[in-house]
C-alpha positions as CSV (number, residue, x, y, z in Angstrom):
1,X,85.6,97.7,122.8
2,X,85.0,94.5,124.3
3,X,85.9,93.7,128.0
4,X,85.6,90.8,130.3
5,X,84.9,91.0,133.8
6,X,86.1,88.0,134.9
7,X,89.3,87.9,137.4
8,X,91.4,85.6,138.8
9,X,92.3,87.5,142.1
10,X,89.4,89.7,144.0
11,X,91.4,91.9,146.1
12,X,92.6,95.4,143.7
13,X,94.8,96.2,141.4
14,X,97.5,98.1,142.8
15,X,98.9,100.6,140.6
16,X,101.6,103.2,141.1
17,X,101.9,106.4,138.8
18,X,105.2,108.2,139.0
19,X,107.0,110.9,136.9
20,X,105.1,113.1,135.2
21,X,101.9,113.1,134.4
22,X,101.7,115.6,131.7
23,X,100.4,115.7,128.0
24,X,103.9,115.0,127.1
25,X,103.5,111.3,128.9
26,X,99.8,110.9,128.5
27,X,100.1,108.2,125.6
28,X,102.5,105.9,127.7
29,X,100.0,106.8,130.5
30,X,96.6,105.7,128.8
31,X,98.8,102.6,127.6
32,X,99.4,101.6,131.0
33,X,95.8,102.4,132.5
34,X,94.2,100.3,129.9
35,X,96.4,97.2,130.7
36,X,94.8,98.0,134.3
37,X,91.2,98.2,133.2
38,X,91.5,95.0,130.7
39,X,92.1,93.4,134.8
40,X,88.1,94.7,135.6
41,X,89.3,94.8,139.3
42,X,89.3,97.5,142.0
43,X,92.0,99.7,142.2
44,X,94.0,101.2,144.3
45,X,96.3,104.0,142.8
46,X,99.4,105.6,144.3
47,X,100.3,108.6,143.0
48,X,103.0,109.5,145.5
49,X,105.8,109.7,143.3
50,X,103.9,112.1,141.1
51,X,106.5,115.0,140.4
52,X,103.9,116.8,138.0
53,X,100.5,116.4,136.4
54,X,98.3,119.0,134.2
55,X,94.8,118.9,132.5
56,X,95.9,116.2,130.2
57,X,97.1,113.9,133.0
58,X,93.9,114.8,135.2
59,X,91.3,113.8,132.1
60,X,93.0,110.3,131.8
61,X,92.8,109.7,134.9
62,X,89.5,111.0,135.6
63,X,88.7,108.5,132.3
64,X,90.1,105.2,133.7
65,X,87.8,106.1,136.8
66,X,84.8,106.4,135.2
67,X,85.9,103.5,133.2
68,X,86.7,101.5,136.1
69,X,83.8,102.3,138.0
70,X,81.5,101.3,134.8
71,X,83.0,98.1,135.1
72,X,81.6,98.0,138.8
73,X,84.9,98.6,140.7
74,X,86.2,101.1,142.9
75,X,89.2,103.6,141.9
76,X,90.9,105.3,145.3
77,X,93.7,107.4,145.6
78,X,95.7,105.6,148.4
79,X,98.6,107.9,148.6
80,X,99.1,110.8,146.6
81,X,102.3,113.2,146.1
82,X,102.0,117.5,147.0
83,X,101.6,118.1,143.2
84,X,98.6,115.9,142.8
85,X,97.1,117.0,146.3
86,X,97.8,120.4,145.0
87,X,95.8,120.1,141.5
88,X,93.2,117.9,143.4
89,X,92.4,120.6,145.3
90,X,92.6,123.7,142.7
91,X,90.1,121.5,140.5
92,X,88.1,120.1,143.6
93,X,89.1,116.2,142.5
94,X,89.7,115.4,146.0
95,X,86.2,113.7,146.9
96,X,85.8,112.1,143.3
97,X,89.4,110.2,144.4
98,X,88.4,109.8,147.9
99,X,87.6,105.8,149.2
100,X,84.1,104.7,149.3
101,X,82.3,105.6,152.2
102,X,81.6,101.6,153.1
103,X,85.7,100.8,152.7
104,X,87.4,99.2,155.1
């Protein structure tokens, strides 16, 4: 797959994830990230208005990261709901979703 890393705007992508985030939504899910990674821009990702997420959920989004960040761009969690923090921390995702040490 082919990808350009050119960008209009330098500041990131926000993106906000809501619903659930489940194996039965991971299709419209991986839809949407790629539309985000075609950008090649930081993002910033708000899960907030996560109501669930499971393994499948967790391994695309653990795939746009590394996608992202192959691309040389940051992926952080800016806000994320109790389900996500909950998963985060049962799988210890926290720190790999955590901002860069030198953000702002």
């Amino acid at each position: 797959m082919s990808r350009k890393a050119g960008s209009r705007a330098k500041g990131p992508t926000p993106l906000r994830l809501d619903g659930d985030l489940t194996i039965y939504a991971v299709s419209a899910l991986h839809q949407r990230l790629l539309a985000v990674l075609n950008e090649a821009r930081p993002v910033d990702l708000d899960l907030s208005e996560v109501a669930e997420i499971d393994s499948a959920g967790i391994q695309q989004l653990l795939l746009f990261k590394r996608e992202v960040e192959a691309l040389g761009h940051p992926v952080r969690v800016v806000a994320h709901s109790d389900a996500v923090a909950e998963v985060f921390g049962l799988l210890n995702l926290t720190p790999a979703f955590a901002p860069p040490a030198n953000a702002a």
